[in-house]
N, CA, C and O atoms as a Tinker XYZ file with bonds, in Angstrom:
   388  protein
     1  N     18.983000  -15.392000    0.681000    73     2
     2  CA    17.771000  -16.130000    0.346000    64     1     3
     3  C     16.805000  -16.082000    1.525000    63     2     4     5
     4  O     17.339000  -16.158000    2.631000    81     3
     5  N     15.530000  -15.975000    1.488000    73     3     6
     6  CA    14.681000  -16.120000    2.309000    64     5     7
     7  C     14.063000  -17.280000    2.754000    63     6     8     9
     8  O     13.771000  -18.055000    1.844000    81     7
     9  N     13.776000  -17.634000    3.871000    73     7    10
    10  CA    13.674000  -18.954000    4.126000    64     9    11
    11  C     11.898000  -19.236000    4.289000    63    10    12    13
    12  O     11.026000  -18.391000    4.085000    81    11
    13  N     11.722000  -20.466000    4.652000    73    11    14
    14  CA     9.934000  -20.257000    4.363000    64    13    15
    15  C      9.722000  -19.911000    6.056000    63    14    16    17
    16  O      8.543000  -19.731000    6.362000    81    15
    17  N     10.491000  -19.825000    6.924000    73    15    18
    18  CA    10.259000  -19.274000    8.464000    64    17    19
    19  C     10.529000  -18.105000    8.217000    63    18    20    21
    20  O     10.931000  -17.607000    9.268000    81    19
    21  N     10.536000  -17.507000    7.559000    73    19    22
    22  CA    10.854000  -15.606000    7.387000    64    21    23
    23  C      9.660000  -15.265000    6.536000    63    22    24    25
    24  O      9.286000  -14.101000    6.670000    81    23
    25  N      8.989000  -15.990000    5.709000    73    23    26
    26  CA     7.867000  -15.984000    4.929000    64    25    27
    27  C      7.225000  -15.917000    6.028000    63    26    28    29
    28  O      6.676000  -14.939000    6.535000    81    27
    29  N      7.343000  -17.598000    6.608000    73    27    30
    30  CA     5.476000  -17.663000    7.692000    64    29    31
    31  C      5.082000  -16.512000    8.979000    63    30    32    33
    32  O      4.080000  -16.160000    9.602000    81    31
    33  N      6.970000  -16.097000    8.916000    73    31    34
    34  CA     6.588000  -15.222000   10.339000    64    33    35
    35  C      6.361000  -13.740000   10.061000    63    34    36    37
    36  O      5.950000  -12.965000   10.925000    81    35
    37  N      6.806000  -13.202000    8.147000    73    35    38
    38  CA     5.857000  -12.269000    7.620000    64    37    39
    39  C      4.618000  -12.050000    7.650000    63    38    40    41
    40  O      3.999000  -11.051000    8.015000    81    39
    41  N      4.245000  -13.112000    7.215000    73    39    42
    42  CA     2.444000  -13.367000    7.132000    64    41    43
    43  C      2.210000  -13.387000    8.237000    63    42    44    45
    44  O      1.585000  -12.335000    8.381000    81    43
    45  N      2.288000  -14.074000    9.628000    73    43    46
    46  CA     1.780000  -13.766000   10.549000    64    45    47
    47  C      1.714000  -12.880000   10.627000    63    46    48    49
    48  O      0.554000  -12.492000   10.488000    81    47
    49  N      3.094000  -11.404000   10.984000    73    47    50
    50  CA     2.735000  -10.238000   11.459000    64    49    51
    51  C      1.512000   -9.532000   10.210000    63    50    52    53
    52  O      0.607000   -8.730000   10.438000    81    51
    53  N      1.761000   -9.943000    9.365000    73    51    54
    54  CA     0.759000   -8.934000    8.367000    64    53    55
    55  C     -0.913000   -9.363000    8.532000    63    54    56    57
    56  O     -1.734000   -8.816000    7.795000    81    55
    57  N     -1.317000  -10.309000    9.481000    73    55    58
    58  CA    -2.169000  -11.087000    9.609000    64    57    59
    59  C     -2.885000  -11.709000    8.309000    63    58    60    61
    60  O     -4.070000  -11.535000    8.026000    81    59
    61  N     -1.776000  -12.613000    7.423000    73    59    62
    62  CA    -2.131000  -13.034000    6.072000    64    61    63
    63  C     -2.208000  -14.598000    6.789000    63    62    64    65
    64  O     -1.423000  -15.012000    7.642000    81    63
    65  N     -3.381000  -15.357000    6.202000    73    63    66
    66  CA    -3.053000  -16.203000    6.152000    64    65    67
    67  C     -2.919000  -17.142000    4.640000    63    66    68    69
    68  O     -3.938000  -17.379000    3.991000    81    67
    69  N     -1.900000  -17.505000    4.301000    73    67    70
    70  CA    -0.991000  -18.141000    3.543000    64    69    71
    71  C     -1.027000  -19.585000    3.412000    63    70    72    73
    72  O     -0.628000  -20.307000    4.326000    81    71
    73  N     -1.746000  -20.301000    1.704000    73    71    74
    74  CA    -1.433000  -21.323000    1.790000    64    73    75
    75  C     -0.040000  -22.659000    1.546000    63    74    76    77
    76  O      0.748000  -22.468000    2.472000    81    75
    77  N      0.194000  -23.210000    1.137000    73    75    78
    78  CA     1.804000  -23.894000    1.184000    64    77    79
    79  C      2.231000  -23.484000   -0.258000    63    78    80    81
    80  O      3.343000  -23.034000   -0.535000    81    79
    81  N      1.324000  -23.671000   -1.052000    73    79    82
    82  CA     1.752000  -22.839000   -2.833000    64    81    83
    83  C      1.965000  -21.348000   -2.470000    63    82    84    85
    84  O      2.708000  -20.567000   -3.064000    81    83
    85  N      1.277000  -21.117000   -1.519000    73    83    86
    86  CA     1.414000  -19.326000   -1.671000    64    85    87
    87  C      3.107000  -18.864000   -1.076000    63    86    88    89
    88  O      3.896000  -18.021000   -1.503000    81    87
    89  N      3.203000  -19.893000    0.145000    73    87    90
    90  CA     4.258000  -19.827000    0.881000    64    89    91
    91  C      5.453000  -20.016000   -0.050000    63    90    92    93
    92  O      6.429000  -19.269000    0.016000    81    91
    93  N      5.362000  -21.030000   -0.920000    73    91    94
    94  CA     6.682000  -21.590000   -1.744000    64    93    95
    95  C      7.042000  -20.132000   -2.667000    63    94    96    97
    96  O      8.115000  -19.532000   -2.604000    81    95
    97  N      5.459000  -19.608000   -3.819000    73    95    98
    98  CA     5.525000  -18.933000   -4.254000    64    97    99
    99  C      6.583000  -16.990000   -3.826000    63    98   100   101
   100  O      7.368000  -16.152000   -4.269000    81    99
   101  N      5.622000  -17.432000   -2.548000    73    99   102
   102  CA     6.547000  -15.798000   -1.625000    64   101   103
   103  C      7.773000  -15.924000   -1.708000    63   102   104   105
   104  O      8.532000  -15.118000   -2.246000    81   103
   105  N      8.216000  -17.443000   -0.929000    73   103   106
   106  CA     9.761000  -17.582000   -0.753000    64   105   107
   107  C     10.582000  -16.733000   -1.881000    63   106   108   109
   108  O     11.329000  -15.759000   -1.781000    81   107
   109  N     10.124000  -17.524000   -3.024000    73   107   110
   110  CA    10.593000  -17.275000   -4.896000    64   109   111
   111  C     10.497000  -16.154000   -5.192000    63   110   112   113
   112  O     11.414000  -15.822000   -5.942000    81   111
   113  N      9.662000  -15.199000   -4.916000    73   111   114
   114  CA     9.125000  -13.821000   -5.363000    64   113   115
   115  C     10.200000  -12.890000   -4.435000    63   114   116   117
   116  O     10.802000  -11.937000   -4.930000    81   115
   117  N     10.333000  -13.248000   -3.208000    73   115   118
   118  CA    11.095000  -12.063000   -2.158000    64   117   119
   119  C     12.510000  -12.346000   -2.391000    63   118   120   121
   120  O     13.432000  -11.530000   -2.363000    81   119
   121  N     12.572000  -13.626000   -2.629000    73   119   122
   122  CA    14.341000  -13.683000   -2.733000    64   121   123
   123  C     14.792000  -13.087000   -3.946000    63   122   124   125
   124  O     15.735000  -12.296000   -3.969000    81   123
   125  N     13.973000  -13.534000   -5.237000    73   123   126
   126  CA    14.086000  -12.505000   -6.372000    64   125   127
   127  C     14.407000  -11.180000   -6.324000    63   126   128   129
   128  O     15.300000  -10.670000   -7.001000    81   127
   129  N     13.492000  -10.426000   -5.305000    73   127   130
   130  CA    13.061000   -8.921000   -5.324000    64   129   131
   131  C     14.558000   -9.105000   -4.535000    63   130   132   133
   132  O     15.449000   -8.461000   -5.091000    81   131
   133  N     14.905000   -9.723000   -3.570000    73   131   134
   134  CA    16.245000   -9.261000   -3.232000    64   133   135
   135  C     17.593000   -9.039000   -3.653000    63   134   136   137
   136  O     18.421000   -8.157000   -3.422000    81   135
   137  N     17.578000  -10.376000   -4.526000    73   135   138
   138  CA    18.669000  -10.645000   -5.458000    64   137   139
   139  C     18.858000   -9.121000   -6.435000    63   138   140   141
   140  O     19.807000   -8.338000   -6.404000    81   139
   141  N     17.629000   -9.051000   -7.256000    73   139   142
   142  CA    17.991000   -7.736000   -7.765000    64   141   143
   143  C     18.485000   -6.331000   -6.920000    63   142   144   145
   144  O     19.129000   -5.385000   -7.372000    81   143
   145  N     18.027000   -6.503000   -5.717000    73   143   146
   146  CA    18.119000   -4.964000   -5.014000    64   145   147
   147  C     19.660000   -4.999000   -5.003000    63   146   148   149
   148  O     20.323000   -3.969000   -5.118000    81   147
   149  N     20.347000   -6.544000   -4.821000    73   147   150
   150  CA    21.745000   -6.881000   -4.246000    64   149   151
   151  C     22.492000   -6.299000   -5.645000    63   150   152   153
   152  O     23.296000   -5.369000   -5.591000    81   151
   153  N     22.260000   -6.718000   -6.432000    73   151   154
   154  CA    22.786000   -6.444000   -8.045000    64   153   155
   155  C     22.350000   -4.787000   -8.369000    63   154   156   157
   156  O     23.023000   -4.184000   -9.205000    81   155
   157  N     21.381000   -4.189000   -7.783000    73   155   158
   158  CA    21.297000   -2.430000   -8.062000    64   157   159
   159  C     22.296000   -1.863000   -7.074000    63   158   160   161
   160  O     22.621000   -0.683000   -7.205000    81   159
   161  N     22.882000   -2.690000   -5.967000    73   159   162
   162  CA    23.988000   -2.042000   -5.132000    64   161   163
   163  C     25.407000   -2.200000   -5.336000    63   162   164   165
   164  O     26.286000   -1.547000   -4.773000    81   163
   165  N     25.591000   -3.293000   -6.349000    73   163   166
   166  CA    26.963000   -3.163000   -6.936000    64   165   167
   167  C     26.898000   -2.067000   -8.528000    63   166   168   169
   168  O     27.803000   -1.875000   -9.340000    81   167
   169  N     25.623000   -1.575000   -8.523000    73   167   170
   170  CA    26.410000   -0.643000   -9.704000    64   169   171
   171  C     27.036000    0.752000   -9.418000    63   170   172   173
   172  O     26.528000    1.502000   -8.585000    81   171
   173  N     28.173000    1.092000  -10.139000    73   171   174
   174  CA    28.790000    2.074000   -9.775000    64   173   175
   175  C     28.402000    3.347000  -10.282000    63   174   176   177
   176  O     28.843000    3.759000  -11.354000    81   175
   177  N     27.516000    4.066000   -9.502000    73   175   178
   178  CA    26.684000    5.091000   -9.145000    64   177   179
   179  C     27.916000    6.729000   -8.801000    63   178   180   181
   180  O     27.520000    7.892000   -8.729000    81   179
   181  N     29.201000    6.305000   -8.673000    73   179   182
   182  CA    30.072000    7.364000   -8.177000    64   181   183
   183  C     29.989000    8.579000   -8.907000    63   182   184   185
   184  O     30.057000    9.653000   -8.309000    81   183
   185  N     29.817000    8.505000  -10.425000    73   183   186
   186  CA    29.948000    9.504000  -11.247000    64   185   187
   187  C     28.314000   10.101000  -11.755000    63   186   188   189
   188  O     27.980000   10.955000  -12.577000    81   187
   189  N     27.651000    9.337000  -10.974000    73   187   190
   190  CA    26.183000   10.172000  -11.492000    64   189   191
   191  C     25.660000   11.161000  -10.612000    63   190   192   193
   192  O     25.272000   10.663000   -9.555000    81   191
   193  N     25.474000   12.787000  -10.717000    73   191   194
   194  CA    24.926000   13.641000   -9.530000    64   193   195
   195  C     23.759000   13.038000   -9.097000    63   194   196   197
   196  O     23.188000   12.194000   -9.787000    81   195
   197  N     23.386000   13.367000   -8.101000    73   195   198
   198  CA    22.091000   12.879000   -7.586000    64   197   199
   199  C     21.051000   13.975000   -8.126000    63   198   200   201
   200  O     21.389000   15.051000   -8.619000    81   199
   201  N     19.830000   13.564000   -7.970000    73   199   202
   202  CA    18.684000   14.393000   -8.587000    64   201   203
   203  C     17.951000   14.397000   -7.470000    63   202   204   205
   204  O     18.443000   13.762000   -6.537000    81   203
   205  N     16.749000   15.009000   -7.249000    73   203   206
   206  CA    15.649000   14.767000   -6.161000    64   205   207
   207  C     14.123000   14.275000   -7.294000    63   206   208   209
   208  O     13.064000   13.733000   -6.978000    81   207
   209  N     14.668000   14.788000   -8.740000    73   207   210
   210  CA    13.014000   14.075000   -9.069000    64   209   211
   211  C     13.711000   14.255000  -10.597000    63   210   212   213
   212  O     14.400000   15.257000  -10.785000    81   211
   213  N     13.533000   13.308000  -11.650000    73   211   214
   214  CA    13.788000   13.364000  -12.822000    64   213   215
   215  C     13.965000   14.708000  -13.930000    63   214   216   217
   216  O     14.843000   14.917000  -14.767000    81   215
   217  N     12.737000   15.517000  -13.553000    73   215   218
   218  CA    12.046000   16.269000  -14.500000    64   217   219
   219  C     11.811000   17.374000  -13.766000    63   218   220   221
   220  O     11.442000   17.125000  -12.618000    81   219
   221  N     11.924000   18.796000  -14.121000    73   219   222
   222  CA    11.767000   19.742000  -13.163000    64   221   223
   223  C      9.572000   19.528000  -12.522000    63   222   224   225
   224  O      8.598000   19.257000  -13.225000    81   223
   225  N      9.628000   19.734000  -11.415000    73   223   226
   226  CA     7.798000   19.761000  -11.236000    64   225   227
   227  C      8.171000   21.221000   -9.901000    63   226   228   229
   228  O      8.843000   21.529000   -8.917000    81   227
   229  N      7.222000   21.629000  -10.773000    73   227   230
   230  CA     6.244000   22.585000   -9.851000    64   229   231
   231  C      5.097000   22.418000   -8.412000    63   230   232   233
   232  O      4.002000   22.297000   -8.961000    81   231
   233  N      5.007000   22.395000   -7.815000    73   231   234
   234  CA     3.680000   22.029000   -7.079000    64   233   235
   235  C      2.692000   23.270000   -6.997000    63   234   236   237
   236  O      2.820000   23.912000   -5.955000    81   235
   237  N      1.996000   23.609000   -7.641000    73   235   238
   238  CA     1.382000   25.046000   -7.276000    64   237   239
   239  C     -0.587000   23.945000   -7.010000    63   238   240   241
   240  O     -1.262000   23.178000   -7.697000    81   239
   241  N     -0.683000   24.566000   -5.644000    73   239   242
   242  CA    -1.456000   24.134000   -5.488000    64   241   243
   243  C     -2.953000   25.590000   -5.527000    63   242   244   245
   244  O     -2.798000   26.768000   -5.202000    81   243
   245  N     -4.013000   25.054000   -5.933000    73   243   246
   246  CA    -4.917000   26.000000   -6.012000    64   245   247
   247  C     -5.768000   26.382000   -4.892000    63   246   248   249
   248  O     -6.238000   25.575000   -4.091000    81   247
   249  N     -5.924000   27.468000   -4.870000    73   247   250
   250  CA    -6.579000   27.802000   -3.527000    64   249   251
   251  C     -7.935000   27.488000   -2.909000    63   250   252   253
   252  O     -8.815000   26.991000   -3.613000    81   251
   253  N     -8.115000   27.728000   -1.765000    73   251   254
   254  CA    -9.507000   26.843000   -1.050000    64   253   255
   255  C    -10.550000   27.914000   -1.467000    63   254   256   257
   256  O    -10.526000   29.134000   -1.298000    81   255
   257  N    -11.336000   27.233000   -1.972000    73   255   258
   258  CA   -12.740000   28.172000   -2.388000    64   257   259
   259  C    -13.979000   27.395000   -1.654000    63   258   260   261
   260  O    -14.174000   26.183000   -1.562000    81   259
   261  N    -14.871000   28.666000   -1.086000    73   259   262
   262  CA   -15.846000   27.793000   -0.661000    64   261   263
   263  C    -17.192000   27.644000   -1.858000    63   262   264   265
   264  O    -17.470000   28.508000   -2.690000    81   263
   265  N    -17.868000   26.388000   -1.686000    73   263   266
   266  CA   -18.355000   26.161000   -2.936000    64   265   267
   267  C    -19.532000   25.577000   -2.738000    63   266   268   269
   268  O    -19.825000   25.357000   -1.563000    81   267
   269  N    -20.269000   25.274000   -3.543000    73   267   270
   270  CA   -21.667000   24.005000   -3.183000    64   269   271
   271  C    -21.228000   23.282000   -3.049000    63   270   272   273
   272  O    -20.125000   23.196000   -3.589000    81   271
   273  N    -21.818000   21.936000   -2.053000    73   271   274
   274  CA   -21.750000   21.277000   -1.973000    64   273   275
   275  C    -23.422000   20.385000   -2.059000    63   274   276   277
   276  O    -24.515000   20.946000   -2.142000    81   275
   277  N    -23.175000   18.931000   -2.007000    73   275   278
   278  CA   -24.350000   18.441000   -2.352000    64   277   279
   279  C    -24.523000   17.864000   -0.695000    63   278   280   281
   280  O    -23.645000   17.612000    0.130000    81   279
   281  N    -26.458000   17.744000   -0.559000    73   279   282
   282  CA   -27.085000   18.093000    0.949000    64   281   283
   283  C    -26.547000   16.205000    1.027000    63   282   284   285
   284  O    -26.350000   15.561000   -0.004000    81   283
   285  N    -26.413000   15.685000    2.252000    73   283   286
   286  CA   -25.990000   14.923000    3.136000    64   285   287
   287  C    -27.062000   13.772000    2.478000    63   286   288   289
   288  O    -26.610000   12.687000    2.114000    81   287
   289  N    -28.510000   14.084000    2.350000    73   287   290
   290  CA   -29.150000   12.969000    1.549000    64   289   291
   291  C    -28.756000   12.257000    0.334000    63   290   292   293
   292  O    -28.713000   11.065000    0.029000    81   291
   293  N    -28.390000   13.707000   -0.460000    73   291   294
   294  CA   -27.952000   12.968000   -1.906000    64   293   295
   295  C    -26.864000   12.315000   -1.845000    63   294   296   297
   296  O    -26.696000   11.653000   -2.869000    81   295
   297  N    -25.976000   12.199000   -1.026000    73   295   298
   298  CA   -24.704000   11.757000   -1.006000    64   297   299
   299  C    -25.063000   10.217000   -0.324000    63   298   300   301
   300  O    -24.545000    9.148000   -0.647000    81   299
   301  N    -25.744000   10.367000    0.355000    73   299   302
   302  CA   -25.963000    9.169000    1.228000    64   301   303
   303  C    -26.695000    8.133000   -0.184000    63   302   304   305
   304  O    -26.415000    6.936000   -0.258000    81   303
   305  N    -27.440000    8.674000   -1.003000    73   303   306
   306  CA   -28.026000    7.834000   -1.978000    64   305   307
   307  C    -27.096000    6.880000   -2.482000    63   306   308   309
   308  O    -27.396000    5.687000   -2.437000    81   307
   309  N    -25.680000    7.363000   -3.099000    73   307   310
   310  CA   -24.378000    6.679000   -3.656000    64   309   311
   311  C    -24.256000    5.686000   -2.822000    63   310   312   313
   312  O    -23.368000    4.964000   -3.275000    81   311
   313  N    -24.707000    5.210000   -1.746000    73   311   314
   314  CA   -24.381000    3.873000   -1.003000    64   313   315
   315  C    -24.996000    2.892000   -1.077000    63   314   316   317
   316  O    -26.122000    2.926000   -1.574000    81   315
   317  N    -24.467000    1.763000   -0.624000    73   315   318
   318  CA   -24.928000    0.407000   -0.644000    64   317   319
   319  C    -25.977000    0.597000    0.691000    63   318   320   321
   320  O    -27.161000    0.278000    0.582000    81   319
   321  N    -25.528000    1.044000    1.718000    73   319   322
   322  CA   -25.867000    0.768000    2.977000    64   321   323
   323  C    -26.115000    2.112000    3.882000    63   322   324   325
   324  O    -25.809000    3.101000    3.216000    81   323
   325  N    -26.432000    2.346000    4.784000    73   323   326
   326  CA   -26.733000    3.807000    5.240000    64   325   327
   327  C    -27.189000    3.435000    7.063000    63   326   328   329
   328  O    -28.181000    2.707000    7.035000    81   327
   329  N    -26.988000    3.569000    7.740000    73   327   330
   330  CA   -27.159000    3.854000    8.842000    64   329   331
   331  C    -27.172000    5.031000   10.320000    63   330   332   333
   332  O    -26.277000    5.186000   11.152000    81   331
   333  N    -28.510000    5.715000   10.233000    73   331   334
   334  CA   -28.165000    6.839000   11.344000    64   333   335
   335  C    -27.181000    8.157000   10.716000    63   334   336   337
   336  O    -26.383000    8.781000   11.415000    81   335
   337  N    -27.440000    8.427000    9.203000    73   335   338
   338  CA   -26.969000    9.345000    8.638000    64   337   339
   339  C    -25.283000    9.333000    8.393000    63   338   340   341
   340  O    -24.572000   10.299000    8.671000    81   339
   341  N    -24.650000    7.728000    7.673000    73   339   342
   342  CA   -23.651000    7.534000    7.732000    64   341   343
   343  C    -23.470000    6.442000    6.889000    63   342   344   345
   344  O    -24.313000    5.546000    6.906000    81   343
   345  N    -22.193000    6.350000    5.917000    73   343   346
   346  CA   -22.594000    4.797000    5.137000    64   345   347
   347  C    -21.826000    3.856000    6.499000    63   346   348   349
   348  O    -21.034000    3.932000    7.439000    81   347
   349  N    -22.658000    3.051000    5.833000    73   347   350
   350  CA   -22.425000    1.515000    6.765000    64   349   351
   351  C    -21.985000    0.885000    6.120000    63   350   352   353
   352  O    -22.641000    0.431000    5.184000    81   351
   353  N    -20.227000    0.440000    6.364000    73   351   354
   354  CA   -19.270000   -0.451000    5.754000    64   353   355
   355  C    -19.239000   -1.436000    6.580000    63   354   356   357
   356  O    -19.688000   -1.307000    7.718000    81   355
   357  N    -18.496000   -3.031000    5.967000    73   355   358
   358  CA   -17.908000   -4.265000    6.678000    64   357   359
   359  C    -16.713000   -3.602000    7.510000    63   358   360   361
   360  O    -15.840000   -2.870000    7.042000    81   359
   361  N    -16.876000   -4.073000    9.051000    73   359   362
   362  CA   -15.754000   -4.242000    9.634000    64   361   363
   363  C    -14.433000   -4.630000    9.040000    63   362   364   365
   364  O    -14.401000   -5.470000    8.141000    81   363
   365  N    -13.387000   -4.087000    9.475000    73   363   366
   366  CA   -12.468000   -4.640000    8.677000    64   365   367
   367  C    -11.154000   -5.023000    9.703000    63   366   368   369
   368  O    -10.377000   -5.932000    9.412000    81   367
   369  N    -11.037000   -4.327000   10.755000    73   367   370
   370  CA   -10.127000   -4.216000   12.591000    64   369   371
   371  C    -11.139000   -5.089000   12.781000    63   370   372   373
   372  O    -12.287000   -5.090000   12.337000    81   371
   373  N    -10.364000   -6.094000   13.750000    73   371   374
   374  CA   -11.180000   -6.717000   15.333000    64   373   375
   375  C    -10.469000   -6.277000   16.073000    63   374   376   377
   376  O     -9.286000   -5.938000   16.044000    81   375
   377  N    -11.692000   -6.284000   17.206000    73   375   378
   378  CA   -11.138000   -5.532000   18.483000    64   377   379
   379  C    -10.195000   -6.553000   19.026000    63   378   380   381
   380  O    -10.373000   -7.770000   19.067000    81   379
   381  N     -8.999000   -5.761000   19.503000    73   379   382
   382  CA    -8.229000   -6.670000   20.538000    64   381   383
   383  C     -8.683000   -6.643000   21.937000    63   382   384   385
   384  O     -9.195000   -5.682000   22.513000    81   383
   385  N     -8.384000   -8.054000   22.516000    73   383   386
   386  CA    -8.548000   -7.945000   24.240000    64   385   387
   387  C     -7.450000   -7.668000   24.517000    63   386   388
   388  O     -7.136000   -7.494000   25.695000    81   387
């Protein structure tokens, strides 16, 4: 079971901050997700070969062509924001000291 000090000190590292419903809620949700993982490790798996992917897949990837592209203005139009020939997004990192 997960305790709500293994919750709060998740969220810290993830820099979430978490209210006391959210906290109770996590507790409930992760111990769940565990309980089942605990119950997918007692099934007895001995007699099934292993696979690497369900269904046979191919990867054929297509080759690099050089092509038009559209000029740096029109592209810049698709934005909210534009600065010095670049879109201008919200910060989303703070700097550390």
């Amino acid at each position: 079971m997960i305790d709500r000090r293994e919750v709060i000190r998740m969220a810290r590292l993830a820099r979430l901050e978490l209210s006391e419903m959210e906290i109770d809620q996590y507790q409930k949700d992760l111990t769940s997700f565990l309980t089942s993982g605990k119950k997918l490790q007692q099934v007895d798996v001995s007699r099934v070969e292993g696979t690497s992917h369900a269904v046979s897949v191919a990867h054929e990837l297509r080759k690099d062509e050089v092509g038009k592209s559209l000029p740096q203005e029109a592209v810049l139009l698709g934005g909210p924001q534009v600065q010095d020939g670049f879109f201008r997004v919200p910060r989303i990192v703070e700097a550390q000291e």
